[in-house]
C-alpha positions in Angstrom: 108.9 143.3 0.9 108.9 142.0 -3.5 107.2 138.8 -4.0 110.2 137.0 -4.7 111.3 138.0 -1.2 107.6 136.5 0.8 107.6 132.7 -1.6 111.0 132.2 0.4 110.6 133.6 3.8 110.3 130.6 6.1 108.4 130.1 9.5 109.8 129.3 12.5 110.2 125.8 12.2 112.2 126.4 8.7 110.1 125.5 6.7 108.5 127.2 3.5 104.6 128.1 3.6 103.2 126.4 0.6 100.1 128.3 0.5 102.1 131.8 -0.2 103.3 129.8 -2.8 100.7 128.0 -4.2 99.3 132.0 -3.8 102.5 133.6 -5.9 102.0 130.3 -9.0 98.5 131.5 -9.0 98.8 135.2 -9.5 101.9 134.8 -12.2 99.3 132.4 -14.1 96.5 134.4 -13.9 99.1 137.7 -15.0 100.2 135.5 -17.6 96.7 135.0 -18.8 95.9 138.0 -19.5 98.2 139.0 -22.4 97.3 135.5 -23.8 93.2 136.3 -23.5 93.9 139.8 -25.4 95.8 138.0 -28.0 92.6 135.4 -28.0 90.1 138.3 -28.3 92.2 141.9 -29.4 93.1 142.5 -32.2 97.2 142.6 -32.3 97.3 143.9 -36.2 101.0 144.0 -37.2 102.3 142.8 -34.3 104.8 139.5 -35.3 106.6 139.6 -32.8 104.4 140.1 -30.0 102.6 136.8 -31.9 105.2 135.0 -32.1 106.5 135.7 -28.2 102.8 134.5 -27.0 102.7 131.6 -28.9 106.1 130.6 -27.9 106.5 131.4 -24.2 103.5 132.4 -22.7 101.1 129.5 -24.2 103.3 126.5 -22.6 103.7 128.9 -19.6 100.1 128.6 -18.7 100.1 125.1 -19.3 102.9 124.3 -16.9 101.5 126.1 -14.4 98.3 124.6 -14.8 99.4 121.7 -14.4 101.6 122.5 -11.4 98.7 124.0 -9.7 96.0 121.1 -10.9 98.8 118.4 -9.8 100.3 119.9 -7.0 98.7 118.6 -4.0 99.5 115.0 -5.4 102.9 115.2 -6.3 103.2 116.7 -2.5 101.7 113.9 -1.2 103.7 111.5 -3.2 107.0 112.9 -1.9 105.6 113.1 1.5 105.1 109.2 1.2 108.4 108.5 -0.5 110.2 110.1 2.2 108.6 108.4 5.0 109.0 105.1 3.1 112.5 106.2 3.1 113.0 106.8 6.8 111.6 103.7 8.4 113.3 101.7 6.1 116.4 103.8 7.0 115.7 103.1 11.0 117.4 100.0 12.7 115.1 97.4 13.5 114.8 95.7 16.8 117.6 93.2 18.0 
């Protein structure tokens, strides 16, 4: 079974298990560190393009998914209350 195929398997109740994907952000952030860290500390001699490539996509890829991981569990919990805000006010009242 690929990676891709496990982050959208679902459980019984039909819902996706965050933790496999919290698990899957993780190791593409930590693989994407790595040819950032070598450009840190290597030395990538006549290598433009390679340069350029890291400065332009994988740099502001590990800041997005720092961020996603650092902010995750509040934006969860901010849907989570947005959508039960949602549904009481959506449910009749008593008459």
């Amino acid at each position: 079974m690929t990676g891709a195929a496990i982050a959208v398997r679902k459980t019984s109740q039909g819902h996706r298990r965050p933790g496999r994907s919290r698990s899957l952000l993780r190791a593409g952030h930590l693989a994407a560190a790595v040819p950032f860290l070598l450009y840190l500390y290597g030395p990538l001699e006549g290598s433009a393009a390679l340069r350029d490539l890291l400065r332009a996509l994988t740099a502001p890829g590990l800041v997005l998914s720092g961020l996603a991981l650092w902010q995750q569990p509040r934006v969860l919990s901010a849907i989570r209350r947005r959508r039960a805000r949602t549904a009481s006010a959506a449910a009749p009242g008593p008459r």
